[in-house]
N, C-alpha and C positions, 0 to 999 in steps of 0.2 A: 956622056949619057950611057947609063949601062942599061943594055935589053936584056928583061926578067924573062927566064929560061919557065915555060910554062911545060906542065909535065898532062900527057892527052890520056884520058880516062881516068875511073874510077878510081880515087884514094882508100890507102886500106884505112881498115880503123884505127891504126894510131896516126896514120896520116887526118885522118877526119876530125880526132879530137883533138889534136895540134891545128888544124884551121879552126874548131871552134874554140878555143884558148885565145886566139890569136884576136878573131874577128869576135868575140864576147867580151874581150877593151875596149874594142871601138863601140859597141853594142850600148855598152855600159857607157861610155863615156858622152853619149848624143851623137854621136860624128855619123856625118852620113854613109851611104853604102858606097855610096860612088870615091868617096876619101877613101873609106876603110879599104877598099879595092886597089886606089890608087898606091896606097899603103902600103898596104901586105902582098899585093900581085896577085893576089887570089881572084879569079875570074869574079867579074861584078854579078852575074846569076846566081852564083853561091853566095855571095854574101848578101842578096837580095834574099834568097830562099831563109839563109839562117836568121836575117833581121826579122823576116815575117811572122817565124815560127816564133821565136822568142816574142815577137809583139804579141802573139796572139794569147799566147802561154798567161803571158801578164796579164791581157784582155782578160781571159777564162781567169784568175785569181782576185781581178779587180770585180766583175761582174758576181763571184759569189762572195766575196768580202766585202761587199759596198753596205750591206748594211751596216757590220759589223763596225766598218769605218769611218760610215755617218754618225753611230750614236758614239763611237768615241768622240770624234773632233766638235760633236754638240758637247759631249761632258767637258769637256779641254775649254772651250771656248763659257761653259759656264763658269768653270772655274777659275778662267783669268776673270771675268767680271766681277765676281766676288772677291778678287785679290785684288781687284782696283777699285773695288767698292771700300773693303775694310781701310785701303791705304786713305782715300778718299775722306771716311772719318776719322783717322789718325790727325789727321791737316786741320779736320774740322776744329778738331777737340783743340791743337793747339792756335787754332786761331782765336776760338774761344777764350783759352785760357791768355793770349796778348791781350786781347780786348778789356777781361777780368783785371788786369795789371794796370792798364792806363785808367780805367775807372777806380779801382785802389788808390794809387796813384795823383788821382782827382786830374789829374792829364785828358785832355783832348783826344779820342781817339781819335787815330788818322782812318781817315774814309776809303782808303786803299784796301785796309783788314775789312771794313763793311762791304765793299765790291767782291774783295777775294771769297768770303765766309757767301754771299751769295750764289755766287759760281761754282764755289761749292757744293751749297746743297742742290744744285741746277745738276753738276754731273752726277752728282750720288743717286737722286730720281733718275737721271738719263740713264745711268748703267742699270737702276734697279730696273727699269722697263724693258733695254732690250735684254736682260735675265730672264725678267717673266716671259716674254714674248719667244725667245727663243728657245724655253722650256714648255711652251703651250706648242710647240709646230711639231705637229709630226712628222718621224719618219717613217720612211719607205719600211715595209715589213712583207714579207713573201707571201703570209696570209692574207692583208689585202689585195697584191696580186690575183691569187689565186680565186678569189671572192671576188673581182672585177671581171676576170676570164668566166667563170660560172655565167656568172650574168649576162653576159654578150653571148655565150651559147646559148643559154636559158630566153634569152630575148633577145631574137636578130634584130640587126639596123636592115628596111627598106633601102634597096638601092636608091641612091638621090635622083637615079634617070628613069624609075615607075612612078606612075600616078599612084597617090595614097590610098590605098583600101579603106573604104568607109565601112561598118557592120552595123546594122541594123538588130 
């Protein structure tokens, strides 16, 4: 068992950014502070300090990009449904056209193409719906923020623990 020789005060600055290189893989990777500590030898306070900072960093980037990164992953997620929509009538058409064949054919069609060609058009509505539906929801936008804050200045909530004022 070898004891890590810990060095007492302040690290200079390349000392500081050789600990944050170090403990910014652990950062990155999930691992927690108390590993990355166990790890590197770097006192668990510092790597508590640096895990926070950087959390917060990302907090502060997520909170003013969240719009930004709702209306994308609504546009992403529109756009797989209509790539599973088109594929969907691909399937359609050729189930159609098997079905077109056994009747040519003067052949029985088998009931399995009439169950499949059902189910089909059951997912094609199902996807066309939740497309509409999750193209009707809005997102969060800073101006209705800012338009809900007006109004709760503009029109205080009564405390729940007063009696309501009547006016005559």
């Amino acid at each position: 068992m070898s004891l890590i020789q810990r060095q007492k005060g302040r690290p200079s600055k390349t000392q500081q950014l050789g600990i944050q290189k170090k403990l910014r893989e652990h950062y990155e990777r999930g691992t927690s502070a108390s590993f990355a500590s166990t790890k590197t030898g770097i006192n668990i306070k510092t790597v508590c300090h640096y895990f926070n900072e950087w959390t917060n960093e990302l907090k502060q980037i997520e909170e003013n990009e969240f719009v930004i990164r709702q209306n994308r992953e609504k546009e992403r997620c529109i756009m797989n449904l209509e790539y599973m929509i088109d594929k969907l009538y691909e399937l359609l058409e050729q189930l159609e056209d098997e079905i077109k064949n056994y009747t040519k054919e003067k052949k029985p069609v088998p009931k399995h193409l009439f169950s499949l060609k059902l189910q089909t058009i059951y997912r094609i509505t199902e996807f066309a719906q939740q497309k509409g539906a999750l193209g009707m929801t809005p997102t969060l936008d800073f101006d209705a923020q800012e338009s809900v804050i007006r109004y709760r200045e503009n029109n205080p909530i009564q405390n729940l623990g007063e009696p309501v004022k009547y006016y005559r």
